[in-house]
Each structure stands twice: as structure tokens, then as C-alpha cells.
N, C-alpha and C positions, 0 to 999 in steps of 0.2 A: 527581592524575590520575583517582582513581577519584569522586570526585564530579561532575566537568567528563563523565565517562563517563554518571553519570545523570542529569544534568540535560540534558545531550545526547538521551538517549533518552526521557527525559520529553517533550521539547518536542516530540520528533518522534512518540512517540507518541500526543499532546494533536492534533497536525497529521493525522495519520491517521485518529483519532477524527472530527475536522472532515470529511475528506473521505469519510469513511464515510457520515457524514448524509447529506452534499452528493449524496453517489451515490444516497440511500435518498427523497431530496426529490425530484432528476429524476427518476426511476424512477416515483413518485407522481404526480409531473405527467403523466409520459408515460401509466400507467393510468387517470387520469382525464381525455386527449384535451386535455387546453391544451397541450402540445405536441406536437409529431409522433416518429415515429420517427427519421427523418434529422437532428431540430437534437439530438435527445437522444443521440446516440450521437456526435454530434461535440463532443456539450459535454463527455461521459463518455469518451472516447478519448484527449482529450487530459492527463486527468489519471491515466492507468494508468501511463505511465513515473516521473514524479516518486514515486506511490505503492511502485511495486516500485525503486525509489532506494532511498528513504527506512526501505521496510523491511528491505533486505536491507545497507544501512549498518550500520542497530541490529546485525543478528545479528553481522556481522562486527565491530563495536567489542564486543560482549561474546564474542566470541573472540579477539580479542587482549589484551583483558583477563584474561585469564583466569576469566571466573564463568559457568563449565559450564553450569550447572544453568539459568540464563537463555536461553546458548545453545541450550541442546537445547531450551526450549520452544518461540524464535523460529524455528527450522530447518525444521519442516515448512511452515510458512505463509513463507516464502522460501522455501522447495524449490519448494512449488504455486504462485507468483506466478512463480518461474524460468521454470518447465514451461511455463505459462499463457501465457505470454512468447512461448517458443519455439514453439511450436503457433501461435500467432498468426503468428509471422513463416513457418512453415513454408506456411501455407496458405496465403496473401498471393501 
């Protein structure tokens, strides 16, 4: 169980890493004007839920896991994606 635990987390952290680029490339396109405002934010919109999924999956399978110490690192960075979340839906 506990390998299928990190390899689980591996792959989804390897996938997070991707979409980190992926956000830091639009972001890049958009400061240098080959794309606009409007298509970059609905390219980057759509991958904020799958992102806050995907992170807040990890935290919780290494709290049911039992290995603390991983939990506690993953908790603020899903705590701030939670937040980040709600404020979005809040202001909507």
C-alpha cells in the first residue's frame, strides 16, 4: 500500500510540475503580446481545478497514510489552493 501511495504521488507531482511550466509558458506568451489577455486566462482557467484536485488528493492520501511529516509539508500549499478556490467562487 505504501509504495502504490508514492508512486501515486510521484506521478501526480511529475503532472503538477508539467502544469507549472504549462502556466509559466502562457504567462510568457502573454508578456510578450502573441497572445492576448482573454485566450490566456481561459486557457489557464481551465486547468486550476484539476491542479487543486490533484494537489489536495496527495495531501490527503499521505494523511491517511499515515506519514505526518509529508502531510504537514503538502497542507499549506492545499490550504492556499482551498482559499484561492473559495475567494474565486466567492467573488463570481
Amino acid at each position: 500500500m505504501e509504495a502504490v501511495v508514492f508512486v501515486f504521488s510521484l506521478l501526480d507531482c511529475c503532472a503538477l510540475i508539467f502544469l507549472s511550466v504549462y502556466f509559466i509558458i502562457t504567462l510568457s506568451d502573454l508578456e510578450c503580446d502573441y497572445i492576448n489577455a482573454r485566450s490566456c486566462c481561459s486557457k489557464l482557467n481551465k486547468w486550476v481545478i484539476p491542479e487543486l484536485i490533484g494537489h489536495t488528493i496527495v495531501t490527503v492520501l499521505m494523511l491517511v497514510s499515515l506519514h505526518w511529516f509529508i502531510f504537514l509539508l503538502n497542507l499549506p500549499v492545499a490550504t492556499w489552493n482551498i482559499y484561492r478556490m473559495i475567494l474565486a467562487l466567492i467573488n463570481d
